[in-house]
C-alpha positions in Angstrom: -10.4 -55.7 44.2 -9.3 -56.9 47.9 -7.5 -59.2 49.6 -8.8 -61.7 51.7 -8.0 -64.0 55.1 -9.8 -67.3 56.1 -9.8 -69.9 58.4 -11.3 -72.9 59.3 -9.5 -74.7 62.8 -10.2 -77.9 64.2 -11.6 -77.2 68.2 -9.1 -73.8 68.4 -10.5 -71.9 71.0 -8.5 -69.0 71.0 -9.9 -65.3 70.2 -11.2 -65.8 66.8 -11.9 -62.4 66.1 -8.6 -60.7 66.9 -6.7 -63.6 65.0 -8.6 -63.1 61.9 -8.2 -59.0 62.4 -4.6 -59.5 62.4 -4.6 -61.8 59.5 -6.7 -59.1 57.8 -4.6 -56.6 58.7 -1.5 -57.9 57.3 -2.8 -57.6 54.1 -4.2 -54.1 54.4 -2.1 -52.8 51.1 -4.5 -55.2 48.9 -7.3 -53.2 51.0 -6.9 -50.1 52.4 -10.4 -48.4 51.9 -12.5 -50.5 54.1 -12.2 -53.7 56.5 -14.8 -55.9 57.6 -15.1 -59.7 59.3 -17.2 -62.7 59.5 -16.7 -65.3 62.4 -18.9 -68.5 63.7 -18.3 -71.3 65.8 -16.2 -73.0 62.7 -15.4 -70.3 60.4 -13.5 -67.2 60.1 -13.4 -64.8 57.3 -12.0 -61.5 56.5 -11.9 -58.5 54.4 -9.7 -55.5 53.1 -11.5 -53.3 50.1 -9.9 -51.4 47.3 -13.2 -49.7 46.3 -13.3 -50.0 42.6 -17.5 -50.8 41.8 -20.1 -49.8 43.6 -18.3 -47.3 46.4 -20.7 -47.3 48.9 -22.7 -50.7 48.8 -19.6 -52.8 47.9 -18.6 -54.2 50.9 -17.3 -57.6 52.2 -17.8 -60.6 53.6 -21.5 -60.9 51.7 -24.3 -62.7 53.0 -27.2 -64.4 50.7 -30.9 -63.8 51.2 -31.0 -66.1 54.2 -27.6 -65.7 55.3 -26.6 -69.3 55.0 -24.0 -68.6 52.9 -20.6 -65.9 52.4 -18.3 -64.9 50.1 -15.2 -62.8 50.3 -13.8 -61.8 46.8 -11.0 -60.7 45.2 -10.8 -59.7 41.5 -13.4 -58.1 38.9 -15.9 -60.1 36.7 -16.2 -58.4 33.3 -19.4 -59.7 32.5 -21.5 -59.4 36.0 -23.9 -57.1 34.9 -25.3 -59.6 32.0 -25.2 -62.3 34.5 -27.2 -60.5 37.2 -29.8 -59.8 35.0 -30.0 -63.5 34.1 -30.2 -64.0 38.3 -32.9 -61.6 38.7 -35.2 -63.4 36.1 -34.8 -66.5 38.4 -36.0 -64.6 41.3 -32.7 -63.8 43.1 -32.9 -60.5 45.7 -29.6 -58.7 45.4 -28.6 -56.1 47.8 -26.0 -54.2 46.1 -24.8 -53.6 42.8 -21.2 -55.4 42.9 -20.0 -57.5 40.7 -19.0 -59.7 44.4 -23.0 -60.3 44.8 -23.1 -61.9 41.3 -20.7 -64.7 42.2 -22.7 -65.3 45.5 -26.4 -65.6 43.9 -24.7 -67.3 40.9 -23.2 -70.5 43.3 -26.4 -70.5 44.9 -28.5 -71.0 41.1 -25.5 -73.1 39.3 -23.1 -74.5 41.5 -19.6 -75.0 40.4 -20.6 -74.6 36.7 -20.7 -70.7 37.9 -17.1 -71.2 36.7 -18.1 -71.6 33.0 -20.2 -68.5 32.9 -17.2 -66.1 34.4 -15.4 -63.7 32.5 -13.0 -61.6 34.5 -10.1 -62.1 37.4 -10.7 -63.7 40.5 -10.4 -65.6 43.4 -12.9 -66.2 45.7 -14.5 -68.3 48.5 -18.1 -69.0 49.7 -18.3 -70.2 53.2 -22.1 -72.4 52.9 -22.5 -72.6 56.9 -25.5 -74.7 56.7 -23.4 -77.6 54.7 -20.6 -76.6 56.8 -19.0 -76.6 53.4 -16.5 -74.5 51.7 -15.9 -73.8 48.0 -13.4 -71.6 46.6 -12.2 -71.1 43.0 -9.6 -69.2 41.0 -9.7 -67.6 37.5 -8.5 -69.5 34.5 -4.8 -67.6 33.7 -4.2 -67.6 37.9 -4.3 -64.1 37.8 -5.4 -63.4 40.9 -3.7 -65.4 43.8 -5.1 -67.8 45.9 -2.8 -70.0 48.9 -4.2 -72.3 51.5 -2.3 -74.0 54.3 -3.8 -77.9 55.7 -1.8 -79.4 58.7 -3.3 -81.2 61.7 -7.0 -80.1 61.0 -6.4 -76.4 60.1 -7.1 -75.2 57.1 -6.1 -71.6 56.3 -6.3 -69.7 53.3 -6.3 -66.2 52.2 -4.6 -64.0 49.2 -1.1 -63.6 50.3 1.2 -66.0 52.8 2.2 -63.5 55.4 -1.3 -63.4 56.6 -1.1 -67.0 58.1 2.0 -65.6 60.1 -1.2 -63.9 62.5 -2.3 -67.6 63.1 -1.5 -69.5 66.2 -1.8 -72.7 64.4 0.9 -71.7 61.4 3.8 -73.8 61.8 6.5 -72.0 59.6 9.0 -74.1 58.0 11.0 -73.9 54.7 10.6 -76.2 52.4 13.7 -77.1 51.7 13.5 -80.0 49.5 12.0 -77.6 47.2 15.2 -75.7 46.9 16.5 -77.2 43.7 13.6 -76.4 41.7 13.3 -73.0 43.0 17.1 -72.5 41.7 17.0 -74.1 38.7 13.1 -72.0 37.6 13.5 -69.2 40.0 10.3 -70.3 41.1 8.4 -73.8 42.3 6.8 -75.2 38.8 3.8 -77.2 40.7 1.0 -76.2 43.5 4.1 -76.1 46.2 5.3 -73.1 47.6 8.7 -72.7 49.9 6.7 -72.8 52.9 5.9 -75.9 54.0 2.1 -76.9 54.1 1.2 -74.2 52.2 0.3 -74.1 48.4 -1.3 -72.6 45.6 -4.4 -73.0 44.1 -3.2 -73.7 40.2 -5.3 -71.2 37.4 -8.3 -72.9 36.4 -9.2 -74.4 39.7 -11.8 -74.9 42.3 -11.4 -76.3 45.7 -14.3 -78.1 48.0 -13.3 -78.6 51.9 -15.8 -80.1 54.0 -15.4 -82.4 57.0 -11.6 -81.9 57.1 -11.4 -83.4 53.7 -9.9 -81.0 50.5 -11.0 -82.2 47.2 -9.8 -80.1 44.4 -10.6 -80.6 40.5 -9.9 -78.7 37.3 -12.8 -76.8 35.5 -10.4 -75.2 32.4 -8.1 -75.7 30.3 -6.6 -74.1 27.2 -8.1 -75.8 23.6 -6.2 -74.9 20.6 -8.5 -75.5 17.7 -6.0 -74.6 14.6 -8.0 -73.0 11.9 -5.1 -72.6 8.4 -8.1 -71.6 6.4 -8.4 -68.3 7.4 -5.6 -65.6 5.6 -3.2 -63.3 7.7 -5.8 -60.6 6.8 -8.5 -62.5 8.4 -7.0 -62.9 11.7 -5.7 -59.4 12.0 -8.9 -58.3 11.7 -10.6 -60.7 14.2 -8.0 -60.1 16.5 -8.7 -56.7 16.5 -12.2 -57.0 17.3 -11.6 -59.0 20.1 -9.3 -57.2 21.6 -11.1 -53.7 21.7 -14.1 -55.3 23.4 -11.8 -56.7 25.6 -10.1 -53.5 26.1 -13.8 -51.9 26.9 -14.7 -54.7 29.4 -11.6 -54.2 31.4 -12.4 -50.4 31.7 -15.8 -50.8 33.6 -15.3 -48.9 36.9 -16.5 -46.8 39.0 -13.1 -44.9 39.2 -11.1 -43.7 36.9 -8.7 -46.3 34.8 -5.3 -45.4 33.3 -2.8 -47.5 31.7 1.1 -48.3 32.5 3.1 -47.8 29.2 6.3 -49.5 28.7 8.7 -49.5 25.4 7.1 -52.7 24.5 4.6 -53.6 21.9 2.0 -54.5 23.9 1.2 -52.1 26.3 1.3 -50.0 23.3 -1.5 -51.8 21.9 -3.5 -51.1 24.8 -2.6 -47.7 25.6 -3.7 -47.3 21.8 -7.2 -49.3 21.9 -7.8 -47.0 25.2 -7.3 -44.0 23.6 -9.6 -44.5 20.4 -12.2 -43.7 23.5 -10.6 -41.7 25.9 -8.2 -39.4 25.0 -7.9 -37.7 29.0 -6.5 -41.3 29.6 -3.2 -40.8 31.8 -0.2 -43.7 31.0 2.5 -44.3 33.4 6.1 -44.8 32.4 9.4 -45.9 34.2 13.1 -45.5 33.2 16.3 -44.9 35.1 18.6 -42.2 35.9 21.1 -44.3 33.6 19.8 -43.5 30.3 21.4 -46.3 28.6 19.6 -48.6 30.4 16.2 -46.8 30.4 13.2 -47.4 27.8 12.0 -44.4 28.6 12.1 -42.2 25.9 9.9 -44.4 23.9 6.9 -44.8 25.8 7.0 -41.0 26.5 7.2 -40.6 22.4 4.7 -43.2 21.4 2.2 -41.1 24.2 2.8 -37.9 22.3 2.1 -39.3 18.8 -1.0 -40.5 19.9 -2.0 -37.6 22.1 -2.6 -39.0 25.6 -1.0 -37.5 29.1 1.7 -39.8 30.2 3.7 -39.5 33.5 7.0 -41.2 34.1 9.5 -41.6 37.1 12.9 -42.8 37.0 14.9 -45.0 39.4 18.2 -44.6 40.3 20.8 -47.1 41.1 20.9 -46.8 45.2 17.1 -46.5 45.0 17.2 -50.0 42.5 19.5 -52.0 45.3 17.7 -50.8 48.6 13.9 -50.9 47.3 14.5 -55.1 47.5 13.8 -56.2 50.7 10.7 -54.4 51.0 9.6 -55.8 47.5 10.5 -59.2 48.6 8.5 -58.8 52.1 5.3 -58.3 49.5 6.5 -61.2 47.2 6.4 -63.6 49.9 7.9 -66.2 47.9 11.5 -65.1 46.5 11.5 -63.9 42.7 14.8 -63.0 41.3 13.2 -61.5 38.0 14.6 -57.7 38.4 12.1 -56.2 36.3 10.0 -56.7 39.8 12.1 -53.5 40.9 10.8 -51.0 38.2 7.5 -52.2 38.4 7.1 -51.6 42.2 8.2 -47.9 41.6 5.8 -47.4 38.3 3.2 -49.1 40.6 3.4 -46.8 43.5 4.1 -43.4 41.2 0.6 -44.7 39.7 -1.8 -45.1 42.9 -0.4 -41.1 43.0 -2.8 -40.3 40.4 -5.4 -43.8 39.4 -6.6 -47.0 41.7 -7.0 -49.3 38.7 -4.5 -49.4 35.3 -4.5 -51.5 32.3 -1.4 -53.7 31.2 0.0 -56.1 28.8 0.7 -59.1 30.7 0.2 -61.7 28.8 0.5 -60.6 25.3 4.0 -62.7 24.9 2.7 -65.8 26.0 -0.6 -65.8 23.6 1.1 -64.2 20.7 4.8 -65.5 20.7 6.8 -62.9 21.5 9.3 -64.8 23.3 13.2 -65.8 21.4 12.7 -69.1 22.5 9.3 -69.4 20.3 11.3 -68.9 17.2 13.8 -71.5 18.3 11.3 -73.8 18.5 10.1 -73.1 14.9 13.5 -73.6 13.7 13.4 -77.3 15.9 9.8 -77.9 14.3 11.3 -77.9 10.7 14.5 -80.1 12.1 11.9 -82.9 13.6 10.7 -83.6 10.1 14.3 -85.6 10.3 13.8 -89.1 11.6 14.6 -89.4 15.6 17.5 -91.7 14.9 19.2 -89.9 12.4 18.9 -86.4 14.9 20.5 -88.2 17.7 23.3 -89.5 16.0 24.3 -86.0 14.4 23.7 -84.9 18.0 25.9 -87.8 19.5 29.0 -86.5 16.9 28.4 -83.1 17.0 29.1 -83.6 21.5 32.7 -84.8 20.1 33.8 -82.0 17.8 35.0 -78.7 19.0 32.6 -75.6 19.1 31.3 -74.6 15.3 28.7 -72.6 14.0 25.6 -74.6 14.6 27.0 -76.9 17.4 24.4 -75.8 20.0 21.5 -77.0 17.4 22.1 -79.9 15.8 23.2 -80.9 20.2 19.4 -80.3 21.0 17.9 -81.1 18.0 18.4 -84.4 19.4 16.3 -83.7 22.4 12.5 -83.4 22.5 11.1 -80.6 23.3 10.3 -80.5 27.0 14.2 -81.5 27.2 15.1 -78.7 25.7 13.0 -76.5 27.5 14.9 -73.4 28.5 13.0 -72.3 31.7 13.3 -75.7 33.4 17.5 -75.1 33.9 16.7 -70.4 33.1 19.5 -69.5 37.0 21.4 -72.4 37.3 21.3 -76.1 35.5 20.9 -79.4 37.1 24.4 -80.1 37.5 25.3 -76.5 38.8 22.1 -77.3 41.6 24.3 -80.5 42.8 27.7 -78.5 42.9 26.7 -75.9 45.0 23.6 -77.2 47.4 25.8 -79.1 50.1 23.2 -81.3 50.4 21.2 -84.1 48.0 17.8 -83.5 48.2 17.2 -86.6 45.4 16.1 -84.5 42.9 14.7 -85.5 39.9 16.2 -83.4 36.1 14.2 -80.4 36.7 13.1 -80.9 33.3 11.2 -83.6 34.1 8.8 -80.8 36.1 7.7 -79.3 32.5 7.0 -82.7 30.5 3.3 -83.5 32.2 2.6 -80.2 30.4 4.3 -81.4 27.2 2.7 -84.4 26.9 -0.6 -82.8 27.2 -0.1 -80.8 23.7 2.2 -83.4 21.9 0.3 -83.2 18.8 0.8 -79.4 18.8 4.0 -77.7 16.7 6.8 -77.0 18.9 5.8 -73.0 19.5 2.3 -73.7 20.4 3.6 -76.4 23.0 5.9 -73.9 24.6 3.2 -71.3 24.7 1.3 -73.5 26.7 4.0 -74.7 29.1 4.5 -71.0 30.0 1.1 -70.3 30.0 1.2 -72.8 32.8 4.3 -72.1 34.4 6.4 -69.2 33.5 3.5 -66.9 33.3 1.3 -68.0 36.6 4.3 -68.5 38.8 6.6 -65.2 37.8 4.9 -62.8 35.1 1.1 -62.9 37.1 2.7 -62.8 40.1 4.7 -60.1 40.4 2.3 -58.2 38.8 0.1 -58.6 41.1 2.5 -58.1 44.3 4.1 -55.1 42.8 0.4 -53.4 41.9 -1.3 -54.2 45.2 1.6 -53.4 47.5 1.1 -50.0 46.8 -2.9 -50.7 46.6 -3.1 -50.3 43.0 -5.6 -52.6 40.8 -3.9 -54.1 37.9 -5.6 -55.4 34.6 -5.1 -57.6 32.2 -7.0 -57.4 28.8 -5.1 -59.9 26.5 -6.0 -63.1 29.1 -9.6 -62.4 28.4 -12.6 -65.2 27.5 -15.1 -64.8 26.1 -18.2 -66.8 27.5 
């Protein structure tokens, strides 16, 4: 686990060194163990280490054999060890016994379709100074985070945004015309971020820049291959299998691992798979002073039933208010989601004690643990109704006053990226155009969630909102405040429900 700077700069002839030490250095809460730089006439990389794997050998930017290519890494492959056997029958040399090394010796033997053999987190880059090529990729959820920044020739990249603030070349603007989304999502639902010029790298992407040209292409996406033979039994079982080698995968390190433990079902789940082999495992728990508003109590009861350590800190509500502008300097981008706060404090009582914890992102998303999930169930059973016949219910309902039901038989007339609650989850469209004083043309944010709609049509409703916020809701809030709130205090954070198998 790091974080990592880059640049590539059209004839700058500035102190290349010192820029990308700064850049590096901005960053040095994703790495505070170990720093560590590569620079040549066109490109500049840097480093910052969490040392999880291989303490002493692990370090960063990583040459090949013949040093014509370099990679700088950020993340954990799951399944590096099977693959680096599979290099060393093909007669690759390694150096080290990193997980980092596999990626590098694996791009040299399969090129891109590296990314199909990956199991794990990750974002990574591998500068090939011979092609005078670079090639980046991140991991399929967008669990770890990857931004770059093109403008006039430069093309800078790295794991957070503040680190192109170092660079002479970084223009910063807002993007303003971005504003309406961000208020209506609480977050941009594409590739753009608020700053102009700069964007992410979407889950399930890899990126190839060479001669001042970016070409980026998609190398996964989710398949939902509905099986209804199988019984309830049957996929309670399964499911359980999967998940506890899962749950073993994520615990390879050479340091030890704990878990965060929340009220919720899911963390439970892992905190419980964990336990089955390690019962010294310590869990970490946050409430606040406000007891009616604290969860507490149940993760701290669920730990002694099942007979593992667990440490917990409470916030109070001064601490709450005046931890945010510090949490938003590590967010870059804003995120209004306040459970950002509690995590931030859970994080940093954590790094007291463990480097790396397991958690439950993404256990919602995959399972449907979400309200709106069982709405659309209910809507499934309503579309059996011909189209015409639901929009003119919904066209007489408008005209009555409110009853019982009102609200459904309205939206039941929509389809379903229309009535897709995330698209308007701060403030609606027509709120947006009463309070911005200016009109920035904006399209019905709704109209930002349909693409992904219209790529799982055929699917029931539920499975077609899972995978919108697999997509959106879950890359752009859930994943990354996860990961902001975890490696501002230098603290690697797992995920073992988004897991694939390869």
């Amino acid at each position: 686990m790091c974080g990592f700077v880059g640049f590539f700069t059209n004839g700058y002839g500035g102190d290349r060194d010192a820029v990308i030490k700064a850049m590096a250095d901005r960053i040095a809460h994703r790495g505070p163990d170990q720093d560590d730089y590569y620079v040549d006439a066109n490109m500049a990389l840097g480093f910052r280490r969490l040392s999880i794997i291989d303490l002493e050998g692990g370090s960063q930017p990583i040459r090949n054999e013949d040093g014509t290519k370099v990679l700088v890494f950020n993340g954990e492959i799951y399944n590096f060890q099977e693959l680096r056997k599979d290099l060393l029958a093909k007669g690759h040399v390694f150096k080290t016994s990193t997980d980092s090394e596999v990626l590098l010796h694996g791009y040299e033997e399969y090129g891109s379709e590296l990314l199909q053999k990956l199991r794990g987190m990750y974002a990574f880059v591998i500068w090939d100074n011979k092609a005078q090529k670079l090639f980046g990729a991140r991991d399929i959820f967008g669990i770890k985070p990857f931004y770059y920044y093109q403008k006039d020739g430069d093309f800078l990249f790295g794991s957070e945004v503040k680190s192109f603030l170092e660079h002479p070349s970084f223009c910063l603007e807002l993007n303003e015309e971005r504003l309406p989304e961000y208020m209506c999502y609480s977050y941009i639902p594409d590739e753009e971020t608020m700053f102009r010029n700069v964007y992410k790298l979407l889950g399930g992407h890899y990126f190839e820049y060479q001669n001042g040209t970016l070409r980026i292409h998609k190398y996964y996406d989710i398949q939902y291959r509905i099986d209804e033979s199988k019984s309830l039994e049957d996929w309670e079982s399964r499911i359980t299998e999967e998940f506890t080698k899962s749950v073993e995968a994520h615990q390879i390190s050479d340091v030890e691992v704990g878990c965060f433990l929340s009220s919720g079902v899911d963390s439970s789940y892992v905190v419980r798979e964990v336990s089955k082999v390690a019962k010294d495992v310590k869990t970490f728990s946050v409430g606040y002073e406000e007891e009616k508003y604290s969860e507490l109590p149940y993760a701290q009861d669920f730990s002694r039933v099942i007979g593992v350590q667990n440490i917990s800190n409470k916030v109070s509500a001064d601490e709450f208010f005046e931890a945010n502008q510090i949490i938003q300097y590590y967010m870059d981008e804003p995120l209004p989601n306040p459970s950002e706060v509690p995590l931030y404090f859970l994080a940093q009582n954590a790094r007291k004690y463990v480097k790396v914890v397991l958690s439950g992102e993404g256990a919602d998303e995959l399972f449907g643990g979400y309200p709106m999930y069982l709405a659309g169930m209910h809507f499934e059973k309503y579309r059996k109704i011909p189209k015409g016949l639901r929009r003119t219910v919904a066209s007489a309902a408008k005209k009555f006053p409110n009853f019982k039901g009102k609200n459904f038989l309205v939206r039941g007339g929509l389809e379903p990226y229309q009535r897709f609650m995330r698209s308007n989850f701060v403030f609606t469209y027509g709120d947006v155009n009463r309070y911005l004083k200016k009109d920035y043309h904006q399209k019905d944010p709704v109209d930002y969630a349909r693409p992904y709609f219209d790529k799982v049509q055929d699917l029931d409703e539920p499975t077609q909102l899972q995978y919108v916020d697999i997509h959106t809701w879950m890359l752009f809030d859930i994943l990354q405040k996860a990961d902001r709130m975890s490696m501002a205090n230098s603290l690697e954070l797992r995920v073992p429900f988004l897991d694939k198998k390869c």
